[in-house]
N, CA, C and O atoms as a GROMACS GRO file, in nm:
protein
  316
    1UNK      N    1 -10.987  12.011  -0.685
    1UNK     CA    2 -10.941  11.911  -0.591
    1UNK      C    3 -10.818  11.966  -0.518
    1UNK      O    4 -10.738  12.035  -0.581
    2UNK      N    5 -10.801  11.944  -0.404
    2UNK     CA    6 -10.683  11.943  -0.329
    2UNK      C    7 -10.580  11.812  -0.315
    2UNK      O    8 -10.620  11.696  -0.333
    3UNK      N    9 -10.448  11.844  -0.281
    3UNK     CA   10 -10.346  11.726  -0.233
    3UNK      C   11 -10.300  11.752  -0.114
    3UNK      O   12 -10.304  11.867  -0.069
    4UNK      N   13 -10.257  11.666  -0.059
    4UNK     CA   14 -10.137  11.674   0.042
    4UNK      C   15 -10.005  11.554  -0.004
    4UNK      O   16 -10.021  11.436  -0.037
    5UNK      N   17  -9.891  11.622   0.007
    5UNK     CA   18  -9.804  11.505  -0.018
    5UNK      C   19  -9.736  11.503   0.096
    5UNK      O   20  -9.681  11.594   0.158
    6UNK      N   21  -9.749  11.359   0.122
    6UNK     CA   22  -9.683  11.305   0.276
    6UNK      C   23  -9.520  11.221   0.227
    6UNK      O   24  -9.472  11.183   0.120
    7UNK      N   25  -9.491  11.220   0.320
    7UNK     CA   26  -9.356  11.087   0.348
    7UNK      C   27  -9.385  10.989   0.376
    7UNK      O   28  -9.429  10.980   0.491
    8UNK      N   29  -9.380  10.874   0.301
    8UNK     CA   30  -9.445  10.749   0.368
    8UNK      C   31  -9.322  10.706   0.448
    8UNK      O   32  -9.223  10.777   0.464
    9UNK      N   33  -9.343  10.537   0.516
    9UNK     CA   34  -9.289  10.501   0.597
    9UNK      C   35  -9.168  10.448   0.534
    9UNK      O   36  -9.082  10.396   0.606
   10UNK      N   37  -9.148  10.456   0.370
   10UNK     CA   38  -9.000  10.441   0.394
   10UNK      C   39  -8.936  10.566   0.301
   10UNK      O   40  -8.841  10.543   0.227
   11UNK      N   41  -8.979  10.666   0.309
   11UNK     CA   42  -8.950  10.804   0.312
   11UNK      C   43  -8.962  10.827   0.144
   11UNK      O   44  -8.891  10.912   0.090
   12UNK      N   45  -9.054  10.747   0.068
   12UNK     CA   46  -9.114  10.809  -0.068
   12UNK      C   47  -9.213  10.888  -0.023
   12UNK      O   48  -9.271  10.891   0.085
   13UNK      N   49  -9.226  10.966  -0.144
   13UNK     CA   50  -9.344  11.095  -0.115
   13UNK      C   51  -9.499  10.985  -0.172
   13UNK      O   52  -9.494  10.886  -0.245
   14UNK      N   53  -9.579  11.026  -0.131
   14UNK     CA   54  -9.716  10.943  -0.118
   14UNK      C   55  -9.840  11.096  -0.122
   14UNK      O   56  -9.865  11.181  -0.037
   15UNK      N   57  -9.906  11.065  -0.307
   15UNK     CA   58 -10.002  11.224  -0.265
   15UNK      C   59 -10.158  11.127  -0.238
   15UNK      O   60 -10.202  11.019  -0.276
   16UNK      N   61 -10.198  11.227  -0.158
   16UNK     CA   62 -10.357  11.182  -0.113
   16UNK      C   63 -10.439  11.334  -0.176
   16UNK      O   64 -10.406  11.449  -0.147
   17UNK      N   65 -10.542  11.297  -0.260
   17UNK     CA   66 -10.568  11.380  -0.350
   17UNK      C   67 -10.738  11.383  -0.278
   17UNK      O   68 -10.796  11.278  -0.250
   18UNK      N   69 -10.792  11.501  -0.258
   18UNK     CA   70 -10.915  11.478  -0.178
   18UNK      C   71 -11.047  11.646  -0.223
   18UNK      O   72 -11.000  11.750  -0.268
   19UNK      N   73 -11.145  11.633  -0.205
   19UNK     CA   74 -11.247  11.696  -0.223
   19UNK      C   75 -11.185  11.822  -0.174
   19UNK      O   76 -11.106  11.818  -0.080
   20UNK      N   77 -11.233  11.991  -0.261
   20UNK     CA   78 -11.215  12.140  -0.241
   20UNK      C   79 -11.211  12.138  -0.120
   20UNK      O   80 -11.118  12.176  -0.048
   21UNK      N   81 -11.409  12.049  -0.060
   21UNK     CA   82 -11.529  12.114   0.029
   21UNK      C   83 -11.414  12.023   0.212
   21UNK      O   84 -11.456  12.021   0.328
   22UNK      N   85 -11.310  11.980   0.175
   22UNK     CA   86 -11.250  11.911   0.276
   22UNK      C   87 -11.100  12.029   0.280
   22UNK      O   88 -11.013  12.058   0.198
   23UNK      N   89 -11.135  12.075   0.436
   23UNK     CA   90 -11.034  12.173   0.502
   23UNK      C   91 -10.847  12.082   0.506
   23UNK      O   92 -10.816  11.972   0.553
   24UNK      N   93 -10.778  12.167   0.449
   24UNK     CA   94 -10.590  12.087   0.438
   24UNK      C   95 -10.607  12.041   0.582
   24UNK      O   96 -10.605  11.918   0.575
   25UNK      N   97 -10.621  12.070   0.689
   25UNK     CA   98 -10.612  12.074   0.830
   25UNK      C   99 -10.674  11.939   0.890
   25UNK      O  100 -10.616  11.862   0.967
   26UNK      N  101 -10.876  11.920   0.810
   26UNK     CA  102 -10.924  11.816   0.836
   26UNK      C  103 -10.802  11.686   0.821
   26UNK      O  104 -10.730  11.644   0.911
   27UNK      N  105 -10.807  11.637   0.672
   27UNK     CA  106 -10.738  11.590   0.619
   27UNK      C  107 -10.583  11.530   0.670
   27UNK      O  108 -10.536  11.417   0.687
   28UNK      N  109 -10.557  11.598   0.677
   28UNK     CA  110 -10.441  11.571   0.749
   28UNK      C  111 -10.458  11.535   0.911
   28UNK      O  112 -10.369  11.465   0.961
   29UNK      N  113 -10.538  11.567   0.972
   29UNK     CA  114 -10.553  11.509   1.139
   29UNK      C  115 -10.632  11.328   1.065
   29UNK      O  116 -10.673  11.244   1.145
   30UNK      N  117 -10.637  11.310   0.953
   30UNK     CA  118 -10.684  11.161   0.949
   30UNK      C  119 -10.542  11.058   0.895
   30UNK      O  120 -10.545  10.936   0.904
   31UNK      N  121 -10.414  11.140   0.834
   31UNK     CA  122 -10.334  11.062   0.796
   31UNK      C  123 -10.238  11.000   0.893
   31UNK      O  124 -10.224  11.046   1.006
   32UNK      N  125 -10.150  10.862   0.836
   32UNK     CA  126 -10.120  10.809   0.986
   32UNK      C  127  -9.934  10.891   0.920
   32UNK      O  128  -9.818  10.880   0.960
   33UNK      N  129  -9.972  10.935   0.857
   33UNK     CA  130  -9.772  10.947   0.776
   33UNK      C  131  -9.765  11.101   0.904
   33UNK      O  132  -9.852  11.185   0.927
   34UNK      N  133  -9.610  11.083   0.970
   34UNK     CA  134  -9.558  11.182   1.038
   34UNK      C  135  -9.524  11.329   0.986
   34UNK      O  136  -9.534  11.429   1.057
   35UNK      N  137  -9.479  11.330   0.845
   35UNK     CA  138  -9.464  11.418   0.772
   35UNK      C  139  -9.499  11.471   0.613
   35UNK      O  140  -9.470  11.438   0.498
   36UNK      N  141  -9.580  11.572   0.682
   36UNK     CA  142  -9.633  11.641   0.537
   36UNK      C  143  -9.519  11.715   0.468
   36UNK      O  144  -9.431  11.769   0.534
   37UNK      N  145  -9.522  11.717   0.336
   37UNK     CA  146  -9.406  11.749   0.278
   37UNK      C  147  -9.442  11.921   0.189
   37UNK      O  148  -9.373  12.022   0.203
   38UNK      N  149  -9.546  11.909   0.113
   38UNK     CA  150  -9.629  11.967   0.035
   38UNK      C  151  -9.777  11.972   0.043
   38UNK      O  152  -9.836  11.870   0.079
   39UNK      N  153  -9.845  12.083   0.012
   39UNK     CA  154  -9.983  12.101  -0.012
   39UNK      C  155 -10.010  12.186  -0.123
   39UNK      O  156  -9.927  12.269  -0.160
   40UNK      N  157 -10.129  12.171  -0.182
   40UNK     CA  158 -10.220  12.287  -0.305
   40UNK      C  159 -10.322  12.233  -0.370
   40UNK      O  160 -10.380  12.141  -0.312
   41UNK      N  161 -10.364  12.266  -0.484
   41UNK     CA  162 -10.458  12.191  -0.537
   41UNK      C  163 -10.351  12.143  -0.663
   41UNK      O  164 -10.231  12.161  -0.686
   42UNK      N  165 -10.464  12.074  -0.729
   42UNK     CA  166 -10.432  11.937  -0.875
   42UNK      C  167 -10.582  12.019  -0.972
   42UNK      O  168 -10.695  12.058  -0.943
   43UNK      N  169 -10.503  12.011  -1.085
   43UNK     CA  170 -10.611  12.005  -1.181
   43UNK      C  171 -10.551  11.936  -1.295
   43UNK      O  172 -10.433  11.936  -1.331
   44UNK      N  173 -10.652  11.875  -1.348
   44UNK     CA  174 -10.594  11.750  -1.471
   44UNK      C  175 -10.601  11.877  -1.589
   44UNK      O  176 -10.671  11.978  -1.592
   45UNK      N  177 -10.510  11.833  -1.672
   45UNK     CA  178 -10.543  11.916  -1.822
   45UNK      C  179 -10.517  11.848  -1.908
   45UNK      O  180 -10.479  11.733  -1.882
   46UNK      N  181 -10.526  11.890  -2.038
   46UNK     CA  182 -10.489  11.802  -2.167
   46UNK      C  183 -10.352  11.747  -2.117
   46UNK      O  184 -10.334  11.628  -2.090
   47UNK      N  185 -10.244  11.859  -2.104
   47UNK     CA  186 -10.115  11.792  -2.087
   47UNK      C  187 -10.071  11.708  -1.971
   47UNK      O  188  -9.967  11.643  -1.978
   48UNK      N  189 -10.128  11.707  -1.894
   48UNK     CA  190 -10.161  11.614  -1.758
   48UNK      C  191 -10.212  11.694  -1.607
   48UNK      O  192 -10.307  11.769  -1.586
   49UNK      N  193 -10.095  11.638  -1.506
   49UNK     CA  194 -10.169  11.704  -1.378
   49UNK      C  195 -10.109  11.850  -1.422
   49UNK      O  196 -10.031  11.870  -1.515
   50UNK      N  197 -10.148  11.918  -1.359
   50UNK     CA  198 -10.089  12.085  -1.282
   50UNK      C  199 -10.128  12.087  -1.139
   50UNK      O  200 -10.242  12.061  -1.099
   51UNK      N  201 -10.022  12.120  -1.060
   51UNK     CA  202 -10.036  12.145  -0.888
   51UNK      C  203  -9.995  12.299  -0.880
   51UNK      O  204  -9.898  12.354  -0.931
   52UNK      N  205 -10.072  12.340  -0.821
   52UNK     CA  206 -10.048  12.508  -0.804
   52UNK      C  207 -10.093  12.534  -0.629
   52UNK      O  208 -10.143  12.445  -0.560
   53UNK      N  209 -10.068  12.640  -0.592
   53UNK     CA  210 -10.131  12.695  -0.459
   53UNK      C  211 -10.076  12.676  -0.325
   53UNK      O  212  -9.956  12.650  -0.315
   54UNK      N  213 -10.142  12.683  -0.233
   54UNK     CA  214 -10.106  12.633  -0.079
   54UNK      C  215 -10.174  12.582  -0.037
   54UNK      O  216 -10.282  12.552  -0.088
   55UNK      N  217 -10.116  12.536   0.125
   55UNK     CA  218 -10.200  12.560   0.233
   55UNK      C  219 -10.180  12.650   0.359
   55UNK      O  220 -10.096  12.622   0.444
   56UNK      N  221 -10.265  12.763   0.367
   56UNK     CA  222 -10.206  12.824   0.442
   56UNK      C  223 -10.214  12.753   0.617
   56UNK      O  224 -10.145  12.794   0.710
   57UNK      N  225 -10.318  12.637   0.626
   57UNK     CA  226 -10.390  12.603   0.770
   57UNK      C  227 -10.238  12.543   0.818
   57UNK      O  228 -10.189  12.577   0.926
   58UNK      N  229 -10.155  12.430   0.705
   58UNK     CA  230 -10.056  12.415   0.684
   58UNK      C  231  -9.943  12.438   0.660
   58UNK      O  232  -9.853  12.353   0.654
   59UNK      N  233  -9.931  12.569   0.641
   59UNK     CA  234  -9.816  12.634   0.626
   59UNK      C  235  -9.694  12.574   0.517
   59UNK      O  236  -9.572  12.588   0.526
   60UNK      N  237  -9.779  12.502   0.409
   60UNK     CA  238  -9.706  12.446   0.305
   60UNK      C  239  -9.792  12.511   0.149
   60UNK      O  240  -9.896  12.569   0.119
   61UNK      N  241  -9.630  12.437   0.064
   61UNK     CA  242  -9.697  12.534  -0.088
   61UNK      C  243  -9.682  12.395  -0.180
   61UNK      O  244  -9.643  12.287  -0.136
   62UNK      N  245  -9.718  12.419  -0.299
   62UNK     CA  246  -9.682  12.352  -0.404
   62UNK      C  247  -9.524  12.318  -0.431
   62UNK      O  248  -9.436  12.403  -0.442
   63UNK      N  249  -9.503  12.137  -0.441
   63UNK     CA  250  -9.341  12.129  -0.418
   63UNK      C  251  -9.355  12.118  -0.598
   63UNK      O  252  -9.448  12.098  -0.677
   64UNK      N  253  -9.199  12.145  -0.609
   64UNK     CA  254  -9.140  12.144  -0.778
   64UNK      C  255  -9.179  12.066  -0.869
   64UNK      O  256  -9.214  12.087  -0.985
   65UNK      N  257  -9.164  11.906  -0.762
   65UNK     CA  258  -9.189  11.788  -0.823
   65UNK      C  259  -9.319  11.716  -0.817
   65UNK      O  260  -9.339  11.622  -0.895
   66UNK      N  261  -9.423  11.759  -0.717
   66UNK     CA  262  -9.546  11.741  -0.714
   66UNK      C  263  -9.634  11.651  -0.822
   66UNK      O  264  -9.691  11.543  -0.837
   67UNK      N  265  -9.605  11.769  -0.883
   67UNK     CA  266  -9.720  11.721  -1.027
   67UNK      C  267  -9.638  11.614  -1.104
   67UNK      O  268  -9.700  11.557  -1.194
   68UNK      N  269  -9.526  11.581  -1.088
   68UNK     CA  270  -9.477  11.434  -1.192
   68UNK      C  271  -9.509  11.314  -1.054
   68UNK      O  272  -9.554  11.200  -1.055
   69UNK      N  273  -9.467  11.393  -0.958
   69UNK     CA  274  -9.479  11.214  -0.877
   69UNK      C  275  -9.662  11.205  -0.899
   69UNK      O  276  -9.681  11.094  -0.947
   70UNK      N  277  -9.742  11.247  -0.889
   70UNK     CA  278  -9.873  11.291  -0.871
   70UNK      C  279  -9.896  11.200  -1.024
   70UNK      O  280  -9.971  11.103  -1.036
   71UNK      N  281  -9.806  11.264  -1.143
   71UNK     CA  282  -9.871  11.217  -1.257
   71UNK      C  283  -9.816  11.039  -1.302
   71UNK      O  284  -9.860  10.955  -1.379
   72UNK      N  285  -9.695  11.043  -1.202
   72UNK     CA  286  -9.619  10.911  -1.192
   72UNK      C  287  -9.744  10.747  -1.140
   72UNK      O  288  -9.751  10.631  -1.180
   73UNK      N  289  -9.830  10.842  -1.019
   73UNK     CA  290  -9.912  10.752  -0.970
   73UNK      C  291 -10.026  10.724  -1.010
   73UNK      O  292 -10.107  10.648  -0.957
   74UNK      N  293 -10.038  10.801  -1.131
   74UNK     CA  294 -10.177  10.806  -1.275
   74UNK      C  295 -10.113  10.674  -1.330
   74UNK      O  296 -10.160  10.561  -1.311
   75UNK      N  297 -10.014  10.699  -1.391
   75UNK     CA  298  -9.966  10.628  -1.517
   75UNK      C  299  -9.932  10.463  -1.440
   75UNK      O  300  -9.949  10.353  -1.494
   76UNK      N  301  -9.884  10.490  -1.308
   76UNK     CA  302  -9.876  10.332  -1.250
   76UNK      C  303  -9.997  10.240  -1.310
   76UNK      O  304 -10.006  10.150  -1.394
   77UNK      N  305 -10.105  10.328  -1.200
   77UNK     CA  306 -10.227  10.279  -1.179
   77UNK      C  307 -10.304  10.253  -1.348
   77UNK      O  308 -10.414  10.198  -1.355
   78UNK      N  309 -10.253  10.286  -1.436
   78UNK     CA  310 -10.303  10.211  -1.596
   78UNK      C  311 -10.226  10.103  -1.614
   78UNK      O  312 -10.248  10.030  -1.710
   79UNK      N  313 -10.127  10.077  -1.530
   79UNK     CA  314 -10.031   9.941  -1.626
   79UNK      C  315 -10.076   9.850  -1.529
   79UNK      O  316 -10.043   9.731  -1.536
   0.00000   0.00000   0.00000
């Protein structure tokens, strides 16, 4: 799977997590957020997410904090 993490409109990071077979470039010409912050892929593991990689179409990499806000919006979405 791939991500993109955007800025939402009141400047929290917001990841949209989407199919390999979908280009960083597509993807992003469909979001309405002004700024992309981060891109790479997600893979779940025992210990949770991992975000690794780029985008090069994007000219963005994997941010530091990625994978906790990423794993932050797992753990919401169970409570």
């Amino acid at each position: 799977m791939k991500y993109i993490m955007f800025e939402d409109f009141s400047g929290a990071p917001v990841p949209i997590i989407f199919p390999s077979r979908i280009n960083f470039d597509e993807m992003r010409e469909q979001m309405p957020y002004t700024k992309a912050l981060s891109a790479g892929y997600i893979t779940l593991t025992h210990e949770g997410v991992r975000c690794h990689g780029q985008s090069k179409s994007l000219q963005l990499e994997t941010g530091p904090d990625d994978a906790a806000v990423i794993q932050a919006k797992f753990e919401d979405a169970e409570s």
